[in-house]
C-alpha positions as CSV (number, residue, x, y, z in Angstrom):
1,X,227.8,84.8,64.2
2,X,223.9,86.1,63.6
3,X,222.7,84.7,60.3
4,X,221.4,87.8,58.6
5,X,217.2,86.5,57.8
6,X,216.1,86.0,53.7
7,X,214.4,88.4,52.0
8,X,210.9,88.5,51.9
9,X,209.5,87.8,48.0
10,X,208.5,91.2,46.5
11,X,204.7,91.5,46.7
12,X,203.6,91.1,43.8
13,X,205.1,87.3,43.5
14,X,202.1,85.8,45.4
15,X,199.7,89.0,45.1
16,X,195.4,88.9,44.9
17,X,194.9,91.8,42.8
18,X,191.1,92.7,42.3
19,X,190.1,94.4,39.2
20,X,188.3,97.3,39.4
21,X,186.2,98.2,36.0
22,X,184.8,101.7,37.9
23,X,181.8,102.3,35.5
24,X,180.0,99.3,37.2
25,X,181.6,99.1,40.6
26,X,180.1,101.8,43.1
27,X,178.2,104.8,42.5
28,X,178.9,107.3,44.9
29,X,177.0,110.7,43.5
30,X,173.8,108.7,42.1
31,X,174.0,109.3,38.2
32,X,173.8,104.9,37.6
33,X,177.6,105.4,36.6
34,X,180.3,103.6,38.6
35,X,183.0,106.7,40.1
36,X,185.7,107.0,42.7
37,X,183.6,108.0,45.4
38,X,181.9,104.9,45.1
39,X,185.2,103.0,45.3
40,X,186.5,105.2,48.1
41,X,183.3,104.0,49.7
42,X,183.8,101.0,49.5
43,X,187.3,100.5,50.3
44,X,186.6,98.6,53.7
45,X,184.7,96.1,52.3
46,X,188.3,95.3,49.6
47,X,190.2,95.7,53.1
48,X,188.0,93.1,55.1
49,X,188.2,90.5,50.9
50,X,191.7,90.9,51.9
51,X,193.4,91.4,48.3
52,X,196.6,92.7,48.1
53,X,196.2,95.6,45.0
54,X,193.1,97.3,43.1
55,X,193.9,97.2,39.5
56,X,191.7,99.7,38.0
57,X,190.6,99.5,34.2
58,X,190.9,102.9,32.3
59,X,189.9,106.2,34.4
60,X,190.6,108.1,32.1
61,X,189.1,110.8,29.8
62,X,187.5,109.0,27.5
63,X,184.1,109.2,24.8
64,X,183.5,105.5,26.0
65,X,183.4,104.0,22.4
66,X,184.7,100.9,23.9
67,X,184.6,100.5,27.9
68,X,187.2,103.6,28.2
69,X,190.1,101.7,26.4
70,X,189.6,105.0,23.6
71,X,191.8,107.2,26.2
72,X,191.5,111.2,25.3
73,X,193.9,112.2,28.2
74,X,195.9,110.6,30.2
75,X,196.7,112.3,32.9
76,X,192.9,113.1,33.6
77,X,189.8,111.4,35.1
78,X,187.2,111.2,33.0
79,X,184.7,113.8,34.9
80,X,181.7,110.7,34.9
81,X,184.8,109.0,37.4
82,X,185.7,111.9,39.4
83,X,188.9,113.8,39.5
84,X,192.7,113.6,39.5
85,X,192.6,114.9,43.0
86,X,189.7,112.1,43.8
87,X,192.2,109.7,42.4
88,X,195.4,110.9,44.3
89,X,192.9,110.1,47.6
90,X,192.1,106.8,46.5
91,X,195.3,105.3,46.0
92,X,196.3,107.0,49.8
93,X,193.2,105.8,51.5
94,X,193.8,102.2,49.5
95,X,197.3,102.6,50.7
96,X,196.5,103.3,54.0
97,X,194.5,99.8,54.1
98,X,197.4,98.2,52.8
99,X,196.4,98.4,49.4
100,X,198.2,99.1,46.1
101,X,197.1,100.5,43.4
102,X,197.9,99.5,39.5
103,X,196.2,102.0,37.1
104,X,196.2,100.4,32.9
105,X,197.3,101.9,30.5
106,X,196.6,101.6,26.8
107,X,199.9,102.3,24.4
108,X,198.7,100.7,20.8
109,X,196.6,103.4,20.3
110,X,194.4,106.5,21.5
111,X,190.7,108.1,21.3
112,X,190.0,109.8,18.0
113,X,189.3,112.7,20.1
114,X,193.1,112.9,21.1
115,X,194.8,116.3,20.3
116,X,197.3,114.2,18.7
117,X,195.0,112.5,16.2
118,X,192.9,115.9,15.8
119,X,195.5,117.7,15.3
120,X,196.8,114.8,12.7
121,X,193.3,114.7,11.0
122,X,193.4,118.4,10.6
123,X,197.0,119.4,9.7
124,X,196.7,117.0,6.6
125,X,198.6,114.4,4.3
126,X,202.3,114.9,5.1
127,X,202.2,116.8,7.8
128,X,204.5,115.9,10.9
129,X,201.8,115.1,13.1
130,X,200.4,112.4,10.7
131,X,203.5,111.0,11.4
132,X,202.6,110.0,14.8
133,X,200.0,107.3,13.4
134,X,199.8,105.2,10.2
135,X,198.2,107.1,7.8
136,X,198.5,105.7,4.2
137,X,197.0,106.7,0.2
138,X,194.7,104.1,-0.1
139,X,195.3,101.4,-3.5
140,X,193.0,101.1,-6.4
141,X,191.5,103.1,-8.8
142,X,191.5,106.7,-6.9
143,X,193.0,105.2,-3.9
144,X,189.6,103.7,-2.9
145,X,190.7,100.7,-1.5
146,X,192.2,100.2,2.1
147,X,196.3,100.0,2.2
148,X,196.4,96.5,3.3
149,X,194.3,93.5,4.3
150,X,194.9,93.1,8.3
151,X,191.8,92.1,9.3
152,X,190.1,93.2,13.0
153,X,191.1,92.5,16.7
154,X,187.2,92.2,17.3
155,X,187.0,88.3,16.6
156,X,184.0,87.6,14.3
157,X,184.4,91.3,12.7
158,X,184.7,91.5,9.2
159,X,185.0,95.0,8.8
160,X,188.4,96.9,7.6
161,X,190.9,98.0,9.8
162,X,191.4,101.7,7.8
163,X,189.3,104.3,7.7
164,X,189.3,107.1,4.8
165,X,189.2,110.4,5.6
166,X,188.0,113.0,3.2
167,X,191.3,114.0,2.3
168,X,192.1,110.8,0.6
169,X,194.4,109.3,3.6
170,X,193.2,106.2,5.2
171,X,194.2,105.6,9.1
172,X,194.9,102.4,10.6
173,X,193.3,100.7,13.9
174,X,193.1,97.4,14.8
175,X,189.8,97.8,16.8
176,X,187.6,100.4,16.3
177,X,187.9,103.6,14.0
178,X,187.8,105.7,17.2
179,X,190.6,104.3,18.6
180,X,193.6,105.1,15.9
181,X,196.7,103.3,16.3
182,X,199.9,104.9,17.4
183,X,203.4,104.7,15.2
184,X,205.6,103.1,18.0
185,X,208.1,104.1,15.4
186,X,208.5,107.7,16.3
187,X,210.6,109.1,19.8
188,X,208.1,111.3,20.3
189,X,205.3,108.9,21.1
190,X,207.9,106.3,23.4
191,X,208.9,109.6,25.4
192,X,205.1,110.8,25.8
193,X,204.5,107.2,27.0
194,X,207.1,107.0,29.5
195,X,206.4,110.2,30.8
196,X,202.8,108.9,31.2
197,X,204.6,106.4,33.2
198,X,206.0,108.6,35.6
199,X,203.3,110.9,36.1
200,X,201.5,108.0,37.7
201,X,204.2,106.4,39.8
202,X,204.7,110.1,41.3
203,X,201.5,109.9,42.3
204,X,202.1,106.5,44.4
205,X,201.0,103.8,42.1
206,X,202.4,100.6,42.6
207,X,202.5,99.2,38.9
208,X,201.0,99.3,35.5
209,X,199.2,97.0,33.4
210,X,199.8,97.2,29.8
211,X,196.8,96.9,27.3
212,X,197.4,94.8,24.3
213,X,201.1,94.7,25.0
214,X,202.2,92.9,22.1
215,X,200.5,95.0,18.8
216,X,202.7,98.1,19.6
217,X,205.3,97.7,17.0
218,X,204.2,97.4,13.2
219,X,206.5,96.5,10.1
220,X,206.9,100.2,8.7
221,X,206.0,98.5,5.1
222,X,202.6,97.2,6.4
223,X,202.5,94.7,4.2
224,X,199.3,92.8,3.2
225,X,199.4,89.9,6.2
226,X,198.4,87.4,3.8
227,X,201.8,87.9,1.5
228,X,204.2,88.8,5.0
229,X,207.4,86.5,5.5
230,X,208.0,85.8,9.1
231,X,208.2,87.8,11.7
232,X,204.3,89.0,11.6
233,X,203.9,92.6,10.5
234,X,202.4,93.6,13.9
235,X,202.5,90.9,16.6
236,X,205.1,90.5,19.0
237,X,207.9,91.7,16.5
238,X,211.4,92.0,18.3
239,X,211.2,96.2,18.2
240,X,208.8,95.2,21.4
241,X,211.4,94.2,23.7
242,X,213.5,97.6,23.7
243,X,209.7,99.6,24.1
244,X,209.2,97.7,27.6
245,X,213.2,97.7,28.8
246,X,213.1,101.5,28.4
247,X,209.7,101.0,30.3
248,X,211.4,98.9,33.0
249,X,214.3,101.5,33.6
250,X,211.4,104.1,34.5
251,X,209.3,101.4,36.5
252,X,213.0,100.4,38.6
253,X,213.3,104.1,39.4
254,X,209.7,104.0,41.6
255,X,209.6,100.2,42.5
256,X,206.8,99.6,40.4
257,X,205.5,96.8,38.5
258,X,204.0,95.3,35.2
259,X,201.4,93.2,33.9
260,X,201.2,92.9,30.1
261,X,198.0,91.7,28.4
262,X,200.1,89.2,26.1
263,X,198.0,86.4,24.1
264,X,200.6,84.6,22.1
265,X,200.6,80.7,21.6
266,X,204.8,80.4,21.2
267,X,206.2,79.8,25.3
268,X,209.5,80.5,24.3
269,X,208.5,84.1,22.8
270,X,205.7,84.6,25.2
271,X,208.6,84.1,28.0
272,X,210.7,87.2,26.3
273,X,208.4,89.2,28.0
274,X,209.3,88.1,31.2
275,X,213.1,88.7,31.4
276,X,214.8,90.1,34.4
277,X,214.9,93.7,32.5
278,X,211.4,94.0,31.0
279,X,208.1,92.6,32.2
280,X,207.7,91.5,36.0
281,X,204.1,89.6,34.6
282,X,201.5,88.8,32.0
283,X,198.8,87.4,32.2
284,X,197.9,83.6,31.8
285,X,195.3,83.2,29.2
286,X,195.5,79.7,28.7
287,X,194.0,78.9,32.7
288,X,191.7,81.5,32.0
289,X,190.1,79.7,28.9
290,X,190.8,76.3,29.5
291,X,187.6,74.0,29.8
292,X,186.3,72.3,33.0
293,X,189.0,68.8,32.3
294,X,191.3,67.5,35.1
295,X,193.6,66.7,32.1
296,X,193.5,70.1,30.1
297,X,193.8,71.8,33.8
298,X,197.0,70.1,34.8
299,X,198.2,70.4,31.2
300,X,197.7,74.6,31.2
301,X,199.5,74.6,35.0
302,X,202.2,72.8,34.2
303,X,202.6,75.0,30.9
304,X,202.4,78.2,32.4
305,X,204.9,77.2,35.4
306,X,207.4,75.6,32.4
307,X,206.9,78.9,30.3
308,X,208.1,81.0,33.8
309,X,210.5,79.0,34.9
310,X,213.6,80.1,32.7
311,X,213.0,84.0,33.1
312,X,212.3,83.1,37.6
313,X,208.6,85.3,36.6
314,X,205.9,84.0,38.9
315,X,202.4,82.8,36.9
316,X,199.3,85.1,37.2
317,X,195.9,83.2,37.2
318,X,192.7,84.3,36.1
319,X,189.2,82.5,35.3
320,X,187.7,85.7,34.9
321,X,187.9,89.5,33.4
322,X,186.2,92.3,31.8
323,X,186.5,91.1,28.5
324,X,185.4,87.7,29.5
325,X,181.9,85.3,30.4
326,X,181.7,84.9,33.9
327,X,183.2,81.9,35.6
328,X,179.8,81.1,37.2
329,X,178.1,81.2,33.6
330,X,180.9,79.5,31.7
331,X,181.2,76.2,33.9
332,X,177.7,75.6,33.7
333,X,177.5,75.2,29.9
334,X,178.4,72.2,27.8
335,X,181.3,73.6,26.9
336,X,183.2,74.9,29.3
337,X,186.3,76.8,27.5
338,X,186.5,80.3,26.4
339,X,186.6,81.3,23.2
340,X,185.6,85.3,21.5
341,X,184.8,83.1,18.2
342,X,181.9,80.7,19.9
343,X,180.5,83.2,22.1
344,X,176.4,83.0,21.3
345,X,173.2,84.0,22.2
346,X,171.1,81.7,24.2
347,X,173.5,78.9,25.1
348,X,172.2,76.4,27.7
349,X,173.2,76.8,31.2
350,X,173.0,75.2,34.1
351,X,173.8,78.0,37.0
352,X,173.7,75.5,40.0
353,X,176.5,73.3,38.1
354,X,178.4,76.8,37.5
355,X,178.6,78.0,40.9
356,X,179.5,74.7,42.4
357,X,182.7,74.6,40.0
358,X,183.2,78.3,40.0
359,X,183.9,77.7,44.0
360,X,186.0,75.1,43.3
361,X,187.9,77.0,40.4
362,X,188.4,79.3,43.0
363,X,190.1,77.5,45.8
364,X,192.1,75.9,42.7
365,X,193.7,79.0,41.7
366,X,194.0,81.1,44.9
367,X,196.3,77.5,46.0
368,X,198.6,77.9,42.9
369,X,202.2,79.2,43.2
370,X,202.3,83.3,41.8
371,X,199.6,86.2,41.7
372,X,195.9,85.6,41.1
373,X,194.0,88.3,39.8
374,X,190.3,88.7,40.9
375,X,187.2,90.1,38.5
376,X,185.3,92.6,40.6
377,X,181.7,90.2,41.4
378,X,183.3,87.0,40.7
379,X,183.5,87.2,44.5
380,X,179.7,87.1,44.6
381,X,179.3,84.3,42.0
382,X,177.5,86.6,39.4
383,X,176.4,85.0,36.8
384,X,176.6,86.7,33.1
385,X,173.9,88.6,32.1
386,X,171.7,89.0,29.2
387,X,171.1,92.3,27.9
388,X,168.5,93.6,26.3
389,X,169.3,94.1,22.6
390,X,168.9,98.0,22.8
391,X,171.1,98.4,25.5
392,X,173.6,96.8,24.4
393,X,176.7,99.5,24.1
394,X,179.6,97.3,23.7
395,X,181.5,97.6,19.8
396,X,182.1,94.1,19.7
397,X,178.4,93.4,19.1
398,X,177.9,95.7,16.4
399,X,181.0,95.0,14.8
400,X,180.0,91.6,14.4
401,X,176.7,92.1,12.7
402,X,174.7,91.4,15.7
403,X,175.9,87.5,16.3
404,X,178.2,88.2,19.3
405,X,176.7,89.3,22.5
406,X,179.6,91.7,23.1
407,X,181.0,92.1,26.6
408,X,178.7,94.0,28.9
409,X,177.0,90.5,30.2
410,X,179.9,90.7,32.6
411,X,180.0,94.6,33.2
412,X,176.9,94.9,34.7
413,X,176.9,97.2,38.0
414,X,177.9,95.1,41.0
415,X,174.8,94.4,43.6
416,X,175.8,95.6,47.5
417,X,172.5,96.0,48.8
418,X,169.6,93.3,49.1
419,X,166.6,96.0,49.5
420,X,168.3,99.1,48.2
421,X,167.0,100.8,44.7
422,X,169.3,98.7,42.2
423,X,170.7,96.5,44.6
424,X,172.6,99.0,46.6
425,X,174.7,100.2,43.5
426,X,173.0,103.8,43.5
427,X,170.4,105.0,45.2
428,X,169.0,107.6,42.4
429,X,169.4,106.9,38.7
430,X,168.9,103.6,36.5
431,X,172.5,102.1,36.2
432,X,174.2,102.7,32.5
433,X,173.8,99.0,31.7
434,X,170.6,97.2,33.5
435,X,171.0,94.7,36.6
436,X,169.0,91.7,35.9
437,X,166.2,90.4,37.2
438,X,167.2,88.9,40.8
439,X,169.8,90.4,40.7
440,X,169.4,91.4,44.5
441,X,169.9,87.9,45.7
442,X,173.9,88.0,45.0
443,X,174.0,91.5,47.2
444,X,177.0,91.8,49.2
445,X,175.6,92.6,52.3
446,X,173.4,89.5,52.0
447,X,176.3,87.3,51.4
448,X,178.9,88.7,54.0
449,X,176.9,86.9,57.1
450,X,176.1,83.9,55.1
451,X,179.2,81.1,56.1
452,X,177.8,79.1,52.5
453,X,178.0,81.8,50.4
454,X,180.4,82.4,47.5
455,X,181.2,85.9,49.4
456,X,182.2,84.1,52.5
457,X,184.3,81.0,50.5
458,X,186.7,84.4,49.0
459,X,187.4,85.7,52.0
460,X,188.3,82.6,53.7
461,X,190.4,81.6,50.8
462,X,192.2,84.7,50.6
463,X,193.0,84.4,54.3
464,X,194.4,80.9,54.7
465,X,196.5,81.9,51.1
466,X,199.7,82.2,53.0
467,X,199.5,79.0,54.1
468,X,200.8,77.6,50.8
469,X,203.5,80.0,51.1
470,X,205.7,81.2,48.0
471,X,207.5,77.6,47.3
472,X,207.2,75.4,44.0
473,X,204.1,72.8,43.0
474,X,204.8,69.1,43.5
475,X,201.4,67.2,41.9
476,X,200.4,63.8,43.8
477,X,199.3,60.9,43.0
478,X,195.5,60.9,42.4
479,X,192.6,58.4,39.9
480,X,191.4,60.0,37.1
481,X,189.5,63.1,37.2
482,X,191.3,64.8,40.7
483,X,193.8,67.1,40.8
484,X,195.7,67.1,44.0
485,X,199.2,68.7,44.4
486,X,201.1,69.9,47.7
487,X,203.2,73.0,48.0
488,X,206.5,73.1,50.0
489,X,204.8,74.8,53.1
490,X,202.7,71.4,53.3
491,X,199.4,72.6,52.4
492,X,197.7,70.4,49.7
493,X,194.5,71.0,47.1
494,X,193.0,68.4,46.0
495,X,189.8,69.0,43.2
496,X,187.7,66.7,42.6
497,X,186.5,66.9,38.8
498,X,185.9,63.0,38.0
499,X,182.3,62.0,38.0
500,X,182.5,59.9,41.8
501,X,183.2,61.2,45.1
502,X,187.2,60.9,45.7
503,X,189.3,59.8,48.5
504,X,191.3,62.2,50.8
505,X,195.1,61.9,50.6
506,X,196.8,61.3,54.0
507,X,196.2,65.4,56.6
508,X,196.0,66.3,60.1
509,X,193.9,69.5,59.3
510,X,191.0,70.3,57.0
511,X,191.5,74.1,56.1
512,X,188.8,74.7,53.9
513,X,186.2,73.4,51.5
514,X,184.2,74.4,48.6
515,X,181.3,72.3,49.4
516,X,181.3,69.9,52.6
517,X,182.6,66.2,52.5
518,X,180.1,63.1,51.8
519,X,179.1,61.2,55.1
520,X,182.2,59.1,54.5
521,X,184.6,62.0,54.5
522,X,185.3,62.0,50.4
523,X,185.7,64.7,48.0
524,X,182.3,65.0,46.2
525,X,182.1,65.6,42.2
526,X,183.4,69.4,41.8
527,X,184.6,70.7,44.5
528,X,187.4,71.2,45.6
529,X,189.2,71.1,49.5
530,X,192.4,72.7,51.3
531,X,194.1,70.6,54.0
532,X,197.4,70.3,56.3
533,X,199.7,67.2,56.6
């Protein structure tokens, strides 16, 4: 009797999905913003990298108050990106590469220059369309004082969370006053969400990832958070779960997938997420922020596979995002964690140290068992850069009195050309954010024949990936400071993190290194190596 073969693991179990922030990708029509033509462009070169998806960060209509996460429409490009017909092209021609597309979206809250909140601003207190936000009399003396004392989702901000209009009526929004936050409370803003939904898996994308997932649902009392009982009024409160199963019964209709943006410390809650009938993935913040330590390392692994485990959801890893320093930059500090609170100006760093662990990071987490996700330019080992003080455009900054350096050090338009005007990024106009000085020397086309560069490393990696296969993580014995663990296909990584070269565990085949072996054939100090036993 023929034995009928095993399913193949849905894609996105073991995906590389390459993040796509398009205002500093490509620029295709010359005006020093990112667009889709510059993508579409450059579609060949994400064919040859080999990833699996493009996830792209909003496209949508925006007024850019913060990076295009203030969404005026969403079921329009922004014109400075292209258009919705530009779009439907790009996730074919990506498709016809073998590549998927997963488009974000932002459900907490919209632009202030939504005809939902300007209609609400307009129509007045009491109206029905105030209804589909928080608006609240404020308390004091002449109701001068905001409703309640949630403080900001821009760590280090100390300024409210309301905003007064001059009717009286304050507004609520965890981030910025342009981007008010929605009342998940009301039907009519789940159904305009999941219809959002569908309009984009009709137009063939393969999944969703979900900003901020877990701040949808608020307590309708918004209480003061420093007098709130348990559960908190508006993190990860249980109303969440039946928002993202109605989400998942759309999502099952196309075959698409999810990827929530959920930063909770609990595993047990954080795992809710992740059962059968809502989320298929969220991110893994702890790898992303954990320092350079064989110990912490191995700690945040075996964390993130434990919290996965009971719901069967594969682990997502990240060293790298929008929001984030780059990986390059980070490793080469003192201290090597993430962390929004000790982000500075001017911290030491030693960019030869950074890239050398940056390549081993990456052979690290491209070996790991789930989906890695991959920061457009972390492929080309940028560094983060410093920006001038008066072109600095990211909220964070300001909102923080000047002491955090915002985000855009790691949105800076991505070099492709050595000797091009800005690097090959656009051949007419000064980019929106300015390319460093040197910038050049991490050009694409300069890295793609180089077999040592960083370029080169990714797309090696990303090819030999399967060779690990889709089976579990079984860590080996190593000394102190190495990390070396084989997967069931028989493929080991071992990294090296300890301050001595380290001995090779028993192979027949050296697949790939970050740096080369010692003249003896050991693992030097960071770096990292692939083999076969």
């Amino acid at each position: 009797m023929a034995q009928s073969r095993p399913e193949a693991a849905p894609w996105w179990r073991s995906a590389v999905i390459y993040q796509v922030y398009v205002r500093s990708f490509a620029d295709g029509d010359g005006d020093g913003t990112g667009d889709l033509a510059g993508v579409r462009a450059r579609l060949p070169y994400l064919a040859e990298l080999g990833v699996d998806a493009l996830w792209f960060t909003p496209w949508y209509v925006s007024p850019l108050k913060d990076g295009g996460y203030d969404v005026a429409d969403y079921r329009a490009i922004d014109p400075a990106f292209g258009t919705l017909a530009e779009a439907e092209k790009l996730i074919a021609e990506a498709g016809e590469l073998g590549i998927r597309t997963i488009v974000d979206i932002v459900p907490n809250h919209v632009s202030d220059q939504h005809p939902w909140f300007r209609a609400a601003r307009d129509a007045g207190p009491g109206s029905p369309e105030r209804e589909l936000f928080h608006f609240r009399p404020g308390r004091g003396p002449d109701g001068a004082l905001p409703p309640n004392d949630w403080p900001s989702e821009f760590v280090g901000s100390t300024d409210p969370v309301w905003t007064r209009l001059p009717d009286g009526e304050w507004y609520l929004h965890l981030f910025t006053p342009e981007q008010p936050d929605l009342n998940w409370a009301h039907p009519a803003v789940r159904q305009e969400h999941e219809d959002i939904l569908r309009f984009w898996f009709e137009r063939g994308v393969a999944g969703v990832r979900i900003d901020s997932a877990a701040l949808l649902a608020k307590d309708p009392e918004l209480p003061d958070l420093a007098s709130a009982p348990d559960p908190h009024p508006y993190v990860d409160r249980d109303e969440l779960h039946d928002i993202y199963r109605s989400w998942r019964a759309v999502a099952d209709t196309y075959d698409g997938v999810f990827v929530g943006e959920v930063w909770l410390p609990d595993a047990e809650r954080f795992a809710r997420y992740l059962r059968p009938d809502e989320l298929h993935t969220a991110f893994n913040f702890s790898f992303l922020s954990c320092p350079w330590d064989a110990e912490r390392l191995r700690t945040s692994i075996d964390t993130t596979l434990a919290e996965h485990a009971p719901v069967g959801a594969p682990a997502t890893w990240v060293l790298c995002n929008h929001d984030v320093t780059r990986t390059v930059t980070r490793y080469g500090r003192a201290d090597t964690g993430f962390d929004f609170a000790t982000k500075a100006f001017g911290t030491p760093t030693d960019l030869a140290l950074g890239t050398r662990r940056a390549r081993a990071a990456a052979l690290l987490s491209l070996a790991l068992p789930g989906s890695v996700y991959l920061y457009q330019g972390e492929e080309l080992g940028l560094p983060e850069a410093d920006i001038p003080l008066d072109r600095i455009q990211d909220p964070m900054h300001a909102r923080s009195g000047g002491t955090d350096p915002g985000r855009d050090g790691c949105r800076v338009p991505l070099p492709w050309g050595a000797g091009e005007p800005y690097a090959g990024f656009g051949a007419q106009a000064e980019p929106w954010l300015p390319q460093p000085e040197g910038w050049a020397a991490y050009a694409a086309d300069r890295q793609a024949d180089d077999p040592g560069s960083m370029l080169t490393l990714y797309r090696r990696a990303i090819a030999l990936r399967p060779e690990f296969g889709d089976g579990p993580l079984t860590w080996l014995p190593s000394s102190d400071g190495v990390l070396a663990f084989a997967r069931a296909s028989g493929a080991l990584c071992v990294v090296n993190l300890s301050d001595t070269p380290a001995d090779l565990p028993a192979h027949t085949e050296l697949l790939l290194f970050s740096t080369p072996l010692d003249a003896d054939g050991r693992l030097p100090q960071d770096t990292a190596v692939w083999l076969r036993v």
